[in-house]
ZAVEXTI-79620 format. One record per residue (C-alpha): residue number from 0; residue in one letter; z, y, x. Coordinates in steps of 0.02 Angstrom, whole numbers, plus 50000, padded with zeros to 5 digits. Layout:
N
+-----+---------+-------+-------+-------+
: num : residuo :    pz :    py :    px :
+-----+---------+-------+-------+-------+
: NUM :       a :     Z :     Y :     X :
...
+-----+---------+-------+-------+-------+
END
This chain:
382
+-----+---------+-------+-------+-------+
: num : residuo :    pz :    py :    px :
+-----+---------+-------+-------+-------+
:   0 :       x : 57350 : 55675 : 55295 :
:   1 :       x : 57428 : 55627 : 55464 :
:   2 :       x : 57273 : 55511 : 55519 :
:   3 :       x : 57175 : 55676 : 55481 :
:   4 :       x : 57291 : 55789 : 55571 :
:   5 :       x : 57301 : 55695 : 55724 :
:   6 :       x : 57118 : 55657 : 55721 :
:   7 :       x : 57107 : 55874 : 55736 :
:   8 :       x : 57217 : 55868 : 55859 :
:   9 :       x : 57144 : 55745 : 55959 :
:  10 :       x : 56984 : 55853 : 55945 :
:  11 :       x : 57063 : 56020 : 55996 :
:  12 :       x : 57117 : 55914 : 56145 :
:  13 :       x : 56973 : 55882 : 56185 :
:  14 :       x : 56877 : 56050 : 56167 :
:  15 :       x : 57003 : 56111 : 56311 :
:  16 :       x : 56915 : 55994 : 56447 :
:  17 :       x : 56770 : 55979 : 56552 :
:  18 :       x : 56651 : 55880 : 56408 :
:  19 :       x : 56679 : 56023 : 56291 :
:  20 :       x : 56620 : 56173 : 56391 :
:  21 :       x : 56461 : 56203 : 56494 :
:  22 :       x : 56447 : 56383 : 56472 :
:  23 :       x : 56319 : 56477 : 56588 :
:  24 :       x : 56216 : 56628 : 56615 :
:  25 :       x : 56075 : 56552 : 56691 :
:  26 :       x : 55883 : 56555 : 56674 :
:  27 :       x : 55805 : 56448 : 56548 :
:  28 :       x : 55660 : 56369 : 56644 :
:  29 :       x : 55531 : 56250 : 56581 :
:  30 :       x : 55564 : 56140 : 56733 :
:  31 :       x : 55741 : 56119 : 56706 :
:  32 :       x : 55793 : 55953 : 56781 :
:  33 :       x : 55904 : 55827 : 56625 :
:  34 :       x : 56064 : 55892 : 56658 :
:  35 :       x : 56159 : 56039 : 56574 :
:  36 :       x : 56152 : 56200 : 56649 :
:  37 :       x : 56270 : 56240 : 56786 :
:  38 :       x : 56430 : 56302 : 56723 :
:  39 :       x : 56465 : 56482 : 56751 :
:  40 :       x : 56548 : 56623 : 56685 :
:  41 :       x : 56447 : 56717 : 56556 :
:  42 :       x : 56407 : 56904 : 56541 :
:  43 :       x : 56541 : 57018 : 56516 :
:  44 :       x : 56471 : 57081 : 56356 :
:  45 :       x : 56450 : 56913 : 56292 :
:  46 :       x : 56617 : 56819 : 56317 :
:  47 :       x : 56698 : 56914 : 56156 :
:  48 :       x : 56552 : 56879 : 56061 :
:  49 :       x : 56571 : 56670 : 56140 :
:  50 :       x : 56747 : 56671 : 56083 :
:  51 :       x : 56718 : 56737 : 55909 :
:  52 :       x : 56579 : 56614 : 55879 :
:  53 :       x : 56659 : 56462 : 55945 :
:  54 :       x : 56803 : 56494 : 55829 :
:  55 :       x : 56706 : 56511 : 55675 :
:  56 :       x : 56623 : 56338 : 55730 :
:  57 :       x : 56757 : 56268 : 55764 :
:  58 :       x : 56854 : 56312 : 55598 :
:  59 :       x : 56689 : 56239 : 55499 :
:  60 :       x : 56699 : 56082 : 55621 :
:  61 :       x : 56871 : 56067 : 55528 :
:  62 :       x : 56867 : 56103 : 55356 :
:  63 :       x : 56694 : 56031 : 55328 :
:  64 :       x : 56743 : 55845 : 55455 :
:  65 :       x : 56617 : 55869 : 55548 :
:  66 :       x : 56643 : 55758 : 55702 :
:  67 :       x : 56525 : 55816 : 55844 :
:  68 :       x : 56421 : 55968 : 55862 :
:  69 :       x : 56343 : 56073 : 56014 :
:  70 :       x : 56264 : 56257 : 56023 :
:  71 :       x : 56160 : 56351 : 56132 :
:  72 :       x : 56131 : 56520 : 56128 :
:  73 :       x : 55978 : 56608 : 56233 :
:  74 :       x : 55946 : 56798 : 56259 :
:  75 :       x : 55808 : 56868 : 56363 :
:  76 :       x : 55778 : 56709 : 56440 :
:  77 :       x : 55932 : 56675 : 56498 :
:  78 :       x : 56070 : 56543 : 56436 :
:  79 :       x : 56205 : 56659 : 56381 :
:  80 :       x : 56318 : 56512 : 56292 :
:  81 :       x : 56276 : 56310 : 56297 :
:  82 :       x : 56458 : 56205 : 56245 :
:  83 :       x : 56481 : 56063 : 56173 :
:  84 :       x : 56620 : 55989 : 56038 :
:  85 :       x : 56702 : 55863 : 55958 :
:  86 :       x : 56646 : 55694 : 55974 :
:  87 :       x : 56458 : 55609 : 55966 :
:  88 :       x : 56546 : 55441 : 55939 :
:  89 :       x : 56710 : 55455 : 55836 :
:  90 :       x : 56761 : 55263 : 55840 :
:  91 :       x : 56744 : 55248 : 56036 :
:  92 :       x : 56784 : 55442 : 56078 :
:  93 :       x : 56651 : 55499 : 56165 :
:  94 :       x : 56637 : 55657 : 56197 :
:  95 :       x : 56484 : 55775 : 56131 :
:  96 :       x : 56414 : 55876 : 56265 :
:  97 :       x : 56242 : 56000 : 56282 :
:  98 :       x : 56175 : 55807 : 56342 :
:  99 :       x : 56192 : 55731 : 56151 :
: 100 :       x : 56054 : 55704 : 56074 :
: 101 :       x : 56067 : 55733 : 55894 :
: 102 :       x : 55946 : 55704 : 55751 :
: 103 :       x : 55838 : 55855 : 55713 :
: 104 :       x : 55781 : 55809 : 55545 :
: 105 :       x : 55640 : 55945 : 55496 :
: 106 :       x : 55650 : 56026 : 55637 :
: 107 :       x : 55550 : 55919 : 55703 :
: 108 :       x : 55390 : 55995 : 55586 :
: 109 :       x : 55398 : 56169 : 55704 :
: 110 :       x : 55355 : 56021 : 55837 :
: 111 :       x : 55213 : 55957 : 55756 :
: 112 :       x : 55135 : 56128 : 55710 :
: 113 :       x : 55159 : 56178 : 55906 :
: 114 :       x : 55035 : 56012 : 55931 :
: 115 :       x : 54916 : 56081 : 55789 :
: 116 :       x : 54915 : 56265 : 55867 :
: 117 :       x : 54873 : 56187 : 56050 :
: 118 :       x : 54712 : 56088 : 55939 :
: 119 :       x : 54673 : 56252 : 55872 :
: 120 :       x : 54645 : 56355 : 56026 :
: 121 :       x : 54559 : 56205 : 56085 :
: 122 :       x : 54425 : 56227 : 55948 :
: 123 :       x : 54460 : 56052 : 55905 :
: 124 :       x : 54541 : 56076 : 55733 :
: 125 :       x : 54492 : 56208 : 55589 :
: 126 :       x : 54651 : 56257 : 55489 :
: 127 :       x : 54539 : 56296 : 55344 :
: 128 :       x : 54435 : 56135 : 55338 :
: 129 :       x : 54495 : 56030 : 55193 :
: 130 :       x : 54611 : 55864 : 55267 :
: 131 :       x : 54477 : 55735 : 55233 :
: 132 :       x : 54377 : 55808 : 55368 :
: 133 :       x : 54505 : 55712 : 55497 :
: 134 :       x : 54562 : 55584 : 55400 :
: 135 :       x : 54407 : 55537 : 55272 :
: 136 :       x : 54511 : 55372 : 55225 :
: 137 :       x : 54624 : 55484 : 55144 :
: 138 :       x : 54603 : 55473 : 54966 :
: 139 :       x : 54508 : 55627 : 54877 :
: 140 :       x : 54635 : 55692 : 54758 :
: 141 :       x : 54608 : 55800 : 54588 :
: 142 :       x : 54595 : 55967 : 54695 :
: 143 :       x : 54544 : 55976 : 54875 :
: 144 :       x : 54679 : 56053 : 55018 :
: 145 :       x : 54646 : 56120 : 55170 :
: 146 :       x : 54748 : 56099 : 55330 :
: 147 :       x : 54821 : 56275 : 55318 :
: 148 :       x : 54891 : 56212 : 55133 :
: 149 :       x : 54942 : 56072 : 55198 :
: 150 :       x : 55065 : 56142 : 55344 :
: 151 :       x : 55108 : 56285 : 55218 :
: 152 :       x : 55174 : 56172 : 55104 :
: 153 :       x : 55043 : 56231 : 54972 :
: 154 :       x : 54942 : 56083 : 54974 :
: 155 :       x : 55042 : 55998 : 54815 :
: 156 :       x : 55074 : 55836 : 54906 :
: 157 :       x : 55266 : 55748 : 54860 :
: 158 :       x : 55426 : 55759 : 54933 :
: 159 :       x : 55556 : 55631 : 54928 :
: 160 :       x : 55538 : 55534 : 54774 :
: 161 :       x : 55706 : 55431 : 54781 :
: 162 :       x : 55857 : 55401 : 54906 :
: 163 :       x : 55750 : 55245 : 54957 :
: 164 :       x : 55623 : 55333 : 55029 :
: 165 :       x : 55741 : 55447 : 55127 :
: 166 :       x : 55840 : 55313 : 55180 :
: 167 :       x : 55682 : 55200 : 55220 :
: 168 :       x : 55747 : 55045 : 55333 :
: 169 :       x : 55570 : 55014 : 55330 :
: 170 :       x : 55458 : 55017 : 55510 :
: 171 :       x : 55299 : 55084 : 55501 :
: 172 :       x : 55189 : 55032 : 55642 :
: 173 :       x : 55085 : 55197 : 55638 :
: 174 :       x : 55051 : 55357 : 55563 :
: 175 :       x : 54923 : 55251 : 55442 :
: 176 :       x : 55032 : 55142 : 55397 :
: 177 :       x : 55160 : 55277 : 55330 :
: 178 :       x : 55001 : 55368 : 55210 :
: 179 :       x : 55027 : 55214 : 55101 :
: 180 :       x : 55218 : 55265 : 55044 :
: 181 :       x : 55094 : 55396 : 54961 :
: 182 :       x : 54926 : 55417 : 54980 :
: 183 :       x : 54892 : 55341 : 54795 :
: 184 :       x : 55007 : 55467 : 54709 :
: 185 :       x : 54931 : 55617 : 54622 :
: 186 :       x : 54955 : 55804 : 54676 :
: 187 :       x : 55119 : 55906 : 54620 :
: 188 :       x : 55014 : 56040 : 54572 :
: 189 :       x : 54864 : 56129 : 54607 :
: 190 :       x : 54856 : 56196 : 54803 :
: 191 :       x : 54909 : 56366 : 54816 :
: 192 :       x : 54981 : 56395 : 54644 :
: 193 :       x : 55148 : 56356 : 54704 :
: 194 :       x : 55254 : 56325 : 54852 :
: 195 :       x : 55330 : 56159 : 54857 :
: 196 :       x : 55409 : 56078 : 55029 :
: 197 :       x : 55360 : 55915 : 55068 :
: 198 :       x : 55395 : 55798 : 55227 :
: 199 :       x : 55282 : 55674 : 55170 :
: 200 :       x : 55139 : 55805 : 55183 :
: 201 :       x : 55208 : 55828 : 55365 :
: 202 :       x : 55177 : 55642 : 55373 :
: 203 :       x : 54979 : 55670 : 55315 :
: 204 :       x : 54990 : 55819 : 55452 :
: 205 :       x : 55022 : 55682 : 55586 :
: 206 :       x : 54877 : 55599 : 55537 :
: 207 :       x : 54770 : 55771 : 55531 :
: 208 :       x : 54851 : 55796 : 55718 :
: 209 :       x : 54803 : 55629 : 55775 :
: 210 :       x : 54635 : 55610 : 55732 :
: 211 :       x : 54585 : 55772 : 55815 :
: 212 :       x : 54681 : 55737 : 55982 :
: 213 :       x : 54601 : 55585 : 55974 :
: 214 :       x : 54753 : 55495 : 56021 :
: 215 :       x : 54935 : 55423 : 55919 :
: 216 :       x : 55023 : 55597 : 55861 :
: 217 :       x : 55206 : 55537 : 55953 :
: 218 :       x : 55086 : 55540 : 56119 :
: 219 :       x : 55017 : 55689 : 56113 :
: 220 :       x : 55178 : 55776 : 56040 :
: 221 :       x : 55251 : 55722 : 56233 :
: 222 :       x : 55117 : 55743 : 56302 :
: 223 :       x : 55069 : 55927 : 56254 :
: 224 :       x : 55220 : 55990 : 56186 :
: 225 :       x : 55368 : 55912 : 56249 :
: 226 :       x : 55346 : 55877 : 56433 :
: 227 :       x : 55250 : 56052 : 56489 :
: 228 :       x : 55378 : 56159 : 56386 :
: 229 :       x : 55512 : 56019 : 56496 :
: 230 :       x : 55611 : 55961 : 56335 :
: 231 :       x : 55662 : 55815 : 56430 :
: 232 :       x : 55781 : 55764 : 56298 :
: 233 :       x : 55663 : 55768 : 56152 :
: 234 :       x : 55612 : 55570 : 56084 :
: 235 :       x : 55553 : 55517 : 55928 :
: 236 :       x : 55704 : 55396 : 55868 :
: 237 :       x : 55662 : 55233 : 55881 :
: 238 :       x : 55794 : 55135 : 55807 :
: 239 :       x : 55808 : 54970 : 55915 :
: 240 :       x : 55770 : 55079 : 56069 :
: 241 :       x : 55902 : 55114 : 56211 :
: 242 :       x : 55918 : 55306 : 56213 :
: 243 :       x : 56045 : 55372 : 56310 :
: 244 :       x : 56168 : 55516 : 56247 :
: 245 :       x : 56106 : 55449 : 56049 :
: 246 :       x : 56261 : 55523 : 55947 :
: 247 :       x : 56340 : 55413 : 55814 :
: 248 :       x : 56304 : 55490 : 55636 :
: 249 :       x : 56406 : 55514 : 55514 :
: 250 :       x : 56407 : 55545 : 55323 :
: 251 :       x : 56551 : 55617 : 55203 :
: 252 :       x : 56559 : 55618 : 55021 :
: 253 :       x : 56645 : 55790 : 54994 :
: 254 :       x : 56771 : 55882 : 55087 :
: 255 :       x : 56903 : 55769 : 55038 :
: 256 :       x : 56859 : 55611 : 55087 :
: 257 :       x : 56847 : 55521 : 55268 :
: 258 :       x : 56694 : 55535 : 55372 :
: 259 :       x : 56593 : 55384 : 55393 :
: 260 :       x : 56484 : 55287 : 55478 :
: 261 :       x : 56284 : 55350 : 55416 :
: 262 :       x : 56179 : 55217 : 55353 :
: 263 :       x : 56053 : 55159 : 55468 :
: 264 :       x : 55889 : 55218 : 55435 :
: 265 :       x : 55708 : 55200 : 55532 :
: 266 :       x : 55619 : 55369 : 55537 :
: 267 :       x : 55448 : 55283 : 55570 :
: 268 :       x : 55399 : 55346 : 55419 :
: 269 :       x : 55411 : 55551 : 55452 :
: 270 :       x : 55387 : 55586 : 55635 :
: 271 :       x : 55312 : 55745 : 55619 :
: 272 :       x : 55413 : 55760 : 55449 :
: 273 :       x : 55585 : 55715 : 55523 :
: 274 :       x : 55597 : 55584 : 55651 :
: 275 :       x : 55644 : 55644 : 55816 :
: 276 :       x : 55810 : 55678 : 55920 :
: 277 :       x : 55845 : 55814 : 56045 :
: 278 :       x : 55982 : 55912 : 56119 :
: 279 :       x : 56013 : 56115 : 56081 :
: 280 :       x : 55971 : 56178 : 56252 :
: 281 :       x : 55797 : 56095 : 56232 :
: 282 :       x : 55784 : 56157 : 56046 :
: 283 :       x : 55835 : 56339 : 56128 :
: 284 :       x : 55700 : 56286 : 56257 :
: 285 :       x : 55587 : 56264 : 56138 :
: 286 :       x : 55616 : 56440 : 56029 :
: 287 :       x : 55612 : 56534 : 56206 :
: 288 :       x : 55419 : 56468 : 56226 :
: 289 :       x : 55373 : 56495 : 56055 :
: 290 :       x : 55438 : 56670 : 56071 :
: 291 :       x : 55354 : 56713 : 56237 :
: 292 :       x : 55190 : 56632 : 56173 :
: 293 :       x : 55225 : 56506 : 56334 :
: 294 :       x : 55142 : 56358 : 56262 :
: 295 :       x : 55019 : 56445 : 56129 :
: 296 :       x : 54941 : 56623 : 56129 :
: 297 :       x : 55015 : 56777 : 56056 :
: 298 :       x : 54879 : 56760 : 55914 :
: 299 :       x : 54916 : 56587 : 55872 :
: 300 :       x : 55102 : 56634 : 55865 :
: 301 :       x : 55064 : 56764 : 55750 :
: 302 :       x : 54978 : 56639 : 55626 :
: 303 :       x : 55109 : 56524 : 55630 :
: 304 :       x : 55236 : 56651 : 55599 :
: 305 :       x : 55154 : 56743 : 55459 :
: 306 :       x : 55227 : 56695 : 55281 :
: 307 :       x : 55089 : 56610 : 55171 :
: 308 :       x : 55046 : 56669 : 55026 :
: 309 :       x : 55025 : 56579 : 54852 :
: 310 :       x : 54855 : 56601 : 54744 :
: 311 :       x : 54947 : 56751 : 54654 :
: 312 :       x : 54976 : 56834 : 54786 :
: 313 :       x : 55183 : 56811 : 54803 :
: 314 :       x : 55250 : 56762 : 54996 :
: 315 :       x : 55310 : 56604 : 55024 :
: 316 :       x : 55423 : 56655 : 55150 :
: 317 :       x : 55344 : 56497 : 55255 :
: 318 :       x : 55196 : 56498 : 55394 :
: 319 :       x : 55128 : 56349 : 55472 :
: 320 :       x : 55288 : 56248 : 55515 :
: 321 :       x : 55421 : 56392 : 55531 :
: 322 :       x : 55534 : 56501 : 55396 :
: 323 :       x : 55503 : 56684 : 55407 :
: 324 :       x : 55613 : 56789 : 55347 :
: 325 :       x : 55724 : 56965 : 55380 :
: 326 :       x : 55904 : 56943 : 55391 :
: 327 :       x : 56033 : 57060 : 55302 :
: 328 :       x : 56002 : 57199 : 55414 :
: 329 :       x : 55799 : 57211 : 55409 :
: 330 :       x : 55781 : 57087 : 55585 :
: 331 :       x : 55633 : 56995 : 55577 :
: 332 :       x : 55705 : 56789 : 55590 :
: 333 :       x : 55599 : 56656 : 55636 :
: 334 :       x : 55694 : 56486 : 55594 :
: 335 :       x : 55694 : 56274 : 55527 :
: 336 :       x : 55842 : 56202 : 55480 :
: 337 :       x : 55854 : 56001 : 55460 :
: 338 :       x : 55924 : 55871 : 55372 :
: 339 :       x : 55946 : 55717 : 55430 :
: 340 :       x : 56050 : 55556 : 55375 :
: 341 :       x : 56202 : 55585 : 55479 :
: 342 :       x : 56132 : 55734 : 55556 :
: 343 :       x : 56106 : 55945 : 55555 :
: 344 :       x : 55997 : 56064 : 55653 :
: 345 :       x : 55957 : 56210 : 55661 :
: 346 :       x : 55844 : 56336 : 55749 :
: 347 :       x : 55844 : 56521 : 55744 :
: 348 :       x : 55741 : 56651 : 55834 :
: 349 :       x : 55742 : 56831 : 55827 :
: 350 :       x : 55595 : 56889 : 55926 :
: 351 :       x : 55620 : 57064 : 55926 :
: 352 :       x : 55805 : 57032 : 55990 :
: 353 :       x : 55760 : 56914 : 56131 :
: 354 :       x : 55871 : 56787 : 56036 :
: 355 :       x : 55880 : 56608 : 56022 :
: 356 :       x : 56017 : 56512 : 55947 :
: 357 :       x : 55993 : 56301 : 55921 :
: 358 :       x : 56145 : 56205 : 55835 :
: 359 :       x : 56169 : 56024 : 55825 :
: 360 :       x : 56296 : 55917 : 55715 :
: 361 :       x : 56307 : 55732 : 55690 :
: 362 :       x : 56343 : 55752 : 55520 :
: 363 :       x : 56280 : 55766 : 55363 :
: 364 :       x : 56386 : 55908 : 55298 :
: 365 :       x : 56350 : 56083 : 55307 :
: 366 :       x : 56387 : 56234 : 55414 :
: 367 :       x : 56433 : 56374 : 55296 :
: 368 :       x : 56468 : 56501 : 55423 :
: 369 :       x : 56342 : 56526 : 55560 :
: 370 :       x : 56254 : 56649 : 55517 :
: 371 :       x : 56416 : 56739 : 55538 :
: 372 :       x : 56453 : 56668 : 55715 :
: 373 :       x : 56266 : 56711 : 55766 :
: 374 :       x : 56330 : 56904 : 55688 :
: 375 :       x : 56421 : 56929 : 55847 :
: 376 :       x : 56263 : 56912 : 55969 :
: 377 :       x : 56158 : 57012 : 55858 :
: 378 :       x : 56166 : 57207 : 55909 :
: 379 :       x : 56177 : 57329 : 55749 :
: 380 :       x : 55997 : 57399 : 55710 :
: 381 :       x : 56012 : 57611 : 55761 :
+-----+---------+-------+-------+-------+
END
């Protein structure tokens, strides 16, 4: 109990200086240089909605051990809250700033869909054509899929099968490479009768992407995506690679026991599925384009954000890479949340609110209460 209280304490210490705060109320430009935003003092209206929020994270930071998280918070454009806290590395104390880069886990998929809306509008990929049509070496299964069913998660392809497979140590060369964890397996069920998420059909995605950009998926993902929207944070996570401001990650049991050190894992085998890093102001950078249709048209933001639909007719409450839902109070919510070993994000967007909010932890252990500290930036519906 006293190595865990003065661990806390240690941490509040921390959250009082410089590494813990860059707060700002600047604008969130696509050609922002790799540094956080300058600090200055936010919006009047905002700072008693900051304080409220940063208490309930910081609360959750405690009672669920969650070493090192960041936020930032966008509206209208402009960076209203960016802060960092805690620690990215516990054993050697370093600090986590809006610089960490954190695993993303599924958010990376809203990623990967961005790359298949820019081959879209390109006319060089049909949504509706069935997957074969880009990658014929693909075997044919029971029931055909299309591309659409495939990023809908309708297309019946598997999930995880076993913690091996999420905790795959295993490198994977290329997208190719990673089909063969599955490509032999037969269909869930049949396409369209039933919702059913899957990362590994995220992984066939990547290989949809790729062979109509003509080029390897993690390439044209920076090159299309990444660097024009000026996410100069985002990488796919090479393990052996040197990637500066890489948090530590961290695992716990339950909420009694000690934090420790996540396994390591090579997420090779789910890039599109799972397998990049990034920090929140670039995740917030992201929502902000995807909101203003500043990468892709309105019209191809509209498809992605409208909920499929299984054979029956019933919502799936999923478009092509993104949740879409209402909250509580009727506001349309455009989100991904992801799970990673050692690692939470997630991604929020309320379009008709001008809001973006992007949260990062290096741990595995859930944040009960955001949706409450997001409650104070969200104005009451008249």
């Amino acid at each position: 109990m006293t190595q865990e209280k003065d661990y806390w304490l240690m941490m509040r210490s921390c959250f009082a200086t410089a590494f813990a705060v860059t707060v700002c109320a600047g604008p969130l430009s696509s050609q922002a240089s790799p540094v956080p935003y300058a600090i200055a003092q936010p919006p009047l209206q905002e700072r008693a909605a900051i304080d409220s929020a940063r208490a309930i994270l910081l609360d959750g930071m405690r009672r669920s051990g969650i070493p090192g998280a960041a936020v930032t918070v966008v509206r209208d454009g402009r960076v209203v809250w960016s802060e960092g806290f805690g620690l990215a590395d516990a054993e050697n104390r370093v600090p986590a700033t809006t610089l960490t880069r954190f695993r993303i886990g599924s958010v990376s998929k809203p990623l990967a869909t961005a790359a298949l809306g820019i081959l879209i509008e390109e006319g060089r990929l049909d949504l509706d054509a069935p997957v074969q049509r880009y990658v014929p070496s693909f075997p044919a299964k029971r029931y055909p899929f299309t591309v659409r069913q495939l990023a809908g998660h309708l297309a019946g392809i598997r999930h995880y099968g076993n913690d091996e497979e999420f905790l795959s140590m295993k490198h994977y060369g290329s997208v190719s490479d990673a089909l063969s964890i599955f490509r032999n397996d037969s269909l869930q069920f049949r396409p369209g009768e039933q919702f059913g998420y899957s990362t590994f059909g995220y992984v066939l995605l990547s290989a949809v992407i790729e062979s109509a950009a003509g080029e390897p998926f993690v390439s044209f993902v920076r090159r299309r995506v990444i660097d024009p929207i000026g996410m100069r944070h985002t990488v796919a996570e090479y393990p052996d690679s040197i990637i500066p401001y890489r948090a530590r990650f961290y695992s716990r049991k339950d909420s009694l026991s000690a934090i420790h050190n996540a396994p390591f894992v090579d997420n090779s085998n789910k890039w599109a599925g799972g397998g990049y890093l990034s920090t929140t102001e670039d995740l917030a950078l992201f929502g902000q384009s995807m909101s203003t249709a500043g990468l892709l048209k309105r019209g191809t933001m509209d498809v992605l954000w409208t909920s499929m639909r299984t054979a029956d007719g019933k919502p799936t409450n999923y478009g092509v890479g993104w949740s879409v839902n209402t909250d509580s109070s009727g506001r349309r919510m455009i989100s991904h949340s992801g799970g990673s070993v050692g690692g939470t994000a997630l991604l929020f967007i309320f379009p008709e609110e001008r809001l973006v909010f992007a949260f990062l932890f290096n741990s595995d252990q859930r944040q009960p209460q955001l949706r409450r500290a997001m409650s104070f930036f969200l104005r009451k519906p008249a």
